[in-house]
C-alpha angles and dihedrals in degrees: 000000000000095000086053089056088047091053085047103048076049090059085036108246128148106246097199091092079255097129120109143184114012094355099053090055096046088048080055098046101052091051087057094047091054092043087050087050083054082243117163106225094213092048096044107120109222088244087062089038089050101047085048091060098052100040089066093034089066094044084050099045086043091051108025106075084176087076115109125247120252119303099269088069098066141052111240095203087060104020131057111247106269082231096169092062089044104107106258101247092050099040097090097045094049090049090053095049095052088050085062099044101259098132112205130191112196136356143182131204088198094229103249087321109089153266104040107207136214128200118210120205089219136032118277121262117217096238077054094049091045088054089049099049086040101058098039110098118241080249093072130055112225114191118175145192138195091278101008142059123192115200116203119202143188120268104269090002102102100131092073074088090071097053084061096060089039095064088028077064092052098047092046081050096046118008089204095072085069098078094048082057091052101048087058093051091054093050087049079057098046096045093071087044099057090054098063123096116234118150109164114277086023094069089126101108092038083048096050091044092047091046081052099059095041101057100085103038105041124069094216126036129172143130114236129226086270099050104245113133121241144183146151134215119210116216100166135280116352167056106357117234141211128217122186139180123154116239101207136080135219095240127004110258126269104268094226102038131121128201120249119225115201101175103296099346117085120199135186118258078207136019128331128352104218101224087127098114104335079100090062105051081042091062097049087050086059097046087046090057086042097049106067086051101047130071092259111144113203142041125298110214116197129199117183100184139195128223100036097135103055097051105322086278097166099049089045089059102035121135108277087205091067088052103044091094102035114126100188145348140235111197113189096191102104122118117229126023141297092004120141109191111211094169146022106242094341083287112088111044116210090205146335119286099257084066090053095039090061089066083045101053087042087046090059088037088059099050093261116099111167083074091132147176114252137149128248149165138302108303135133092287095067086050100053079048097067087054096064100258126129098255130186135169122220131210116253102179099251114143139193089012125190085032141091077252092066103136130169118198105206101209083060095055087048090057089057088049085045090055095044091044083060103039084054105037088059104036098242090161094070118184087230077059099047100051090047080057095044084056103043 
């Protein structure tokens, strides 16, 4: 029994025999109509589930005048789901979303021709948005908008869309699993990352692929004299912030090599990872994906810069006009876990404690509370520093950096995306803040 309730958490039924009313007797039916058909139920393949479904779904709809009409017609907070009208390949994932109080209106499945679609009644929270990206396979695009998702599958591979409503099931069962889902998308994100050569002063092919990627999502787009990449992102009225990874890497990667998975911790077969600092600029691609969907109120300035590696170089030339305006600065270039750098040695400080306090407080809010101030070495923070902005550097869970024992433990990088979700969907960077820092 346990692949049919499978098949049916994938249609997005409740397997516990806890459904009622229309549901419960096309659930009946269908059954008959398998055991008529001498059908095994625990050898029956989905595509024969699934015909099976339909098939009655039609003859009910056809002679039950009683059956609600589509879901558009109905509101989900009052009314049960018409499941039996949702397109097959949708109708899990709409049940699971509205479990979990994201009410939608109308969807599509698009019936073999992408994207399905799926309407929501309000506008999208980011921890929404972050369920919904989380639980959608590499195999299928998801773009969404503030009341809308599109889902692009593969030709002939619609029923990707099944596996969403399968783990959107799991994390609506347990909210845990969402995290695990998380960590794999992240590593979908790094793996692209940690193929592309970018030894410093060759940062040309990480650049265009980032410029890529950043065309459609950031208001503002454009590579400086220097050669550093940089963008903002307007969310209404605020604090500017900047967010800063370094695009190079401190030797070009072996040609031949693979990279080695142990659980949640990748390694190079040959040379250096990369993660340094590859994590970083995958963190600030997350939180670019989270912001336009969270309550933060500013712009988000972003500087991904070259020559890091061989004495912070990029950050050093950077246009000073994209600065000017800069209220603080989040650097994600720091080795371990759940370290904020406030100074280089204990003898430069990057900015007053109220600044680092803020990472501390966010850290506790998000469940992680040794989230703590410490000093470090030479990075981009101590640069933007110098020029008189509140700077910090956050963990990303690289280790041994700069060796063949380079390693980067994911779970640890989302950790870093968790903090920085929290410090931005509650302002925590306050402009009040930010001037007392300016001051101090």
């Amino acid at each position: 029994m346990e692949k049919l309730i499978k098949f049916m958490i994938r249609q997005g039924f409740l397997p516990e025999d806890a459904e009622t009313g229309i549901t419960s007797q096309w659930l009946a039916q269908t059954f008959a109509t398998l055991i008529q058909r001498h059908q095994h139920l625990d050898a029956i393949s989905e595509a024969d589930w699934l015909e099976a479904l339909q098939q009655t779904a039609r003859r009910m709809v056809c002679h039950n005048h009683d059956i609600p009409g589509r879901e558009m017609l109905l509101d989900p907070r009052k009314n049960e789901l018409p499941l039996i009208q949702i397109d097959p390949y949708v109708r899990g994932i709409v049940r699971w979303l509205n479990m979990m109080h994201i009410y939608t209106f109308n969807s599509c499945d698009g019936e073999g021709r992408p994207p399905a679609r799926i309407d929501f009644l309000n506008d999208l929270s980011a921890t929404q948005a972050s369920i919904i990206r989380a639980c959608t396979p590499e195999s299928v695009d998801v773009k969404l908008k503030k009341r809308k998702a599109a889902f692009s599958y593969k030709k002939g591979q619609i029923a990707d869309l099944l596996t969403i409503a399968e783990r959107l099931h799991n994390v609506w069962r347990n909210p845990e699993t969402l995290k695990v889902y998380r960590s794999e998308k992240l590593k979908q994100r790094l793996m692209p990352l940690l193929h592309i050569q970018g030894e410093s002063g060759e940062e040309r092919a990480i650049r265009h692929w980032l410029h890529r990627y950043l065309q459609s999502r950031a208001n503002w787009l454009r590579t400086d004299g220097y050669g550093n990449l940089l963008a903002a992102v307007h969310c209404g009225k605020g604090p500017v912030i900047l967010l800063s990874a370094h695009m190079d890497t401190v030797q070009s990667f072996h040609p031949s090599r693979t990279i080695i998975e142990n659980g949640t911790i990748l390694k190079s077969s040959d040379g250096i990872l990369g993660a340094d600092d590859r994590a970083g600029i995958a963190v600030i691609l997350e939180i670019l994906d989270f912001i336009r969907h969270s309550r933060f109120q500013g712009t988000l300035k972003i500087a991904f810069t070259v020559e890091e590696e061989i004495g912070c170089l990029g950050s050093r030339h950077i246009d000073p006009a994209f600065l000017r305006d800069v209220d603080a600065a989040i650097v994600v270039d720091r080795r371990g876990t759940r370290d904020i750098v406030t100074s280089w040695a204990g003898r430069v400080p990057f900015c007053p404690d109220e600044y680092g306090r803020i990472f501390e407080t966010a850290g506790a809010l998000a469940g992680m509370p040794d989230w703590k101030m410490t000093h470090g070495g030479l990075s981009d923070a101590k640069v933007f520093a110098e020029f008189g902005i509140p700077s910090v550097n956050l963990s990303v869970g690289y280790e041994h950096e700069h060796t063949e024992s380079e390693t980067l433990d994911y779970k640890a990088t989302l950790e870093t995306v968790l903090l920085l979700e929290t410090v931005f969907e509650n302002n925590m960077i306050a402009e009040k803040l930010v001037a007392i820092c300016n001051k101090s």
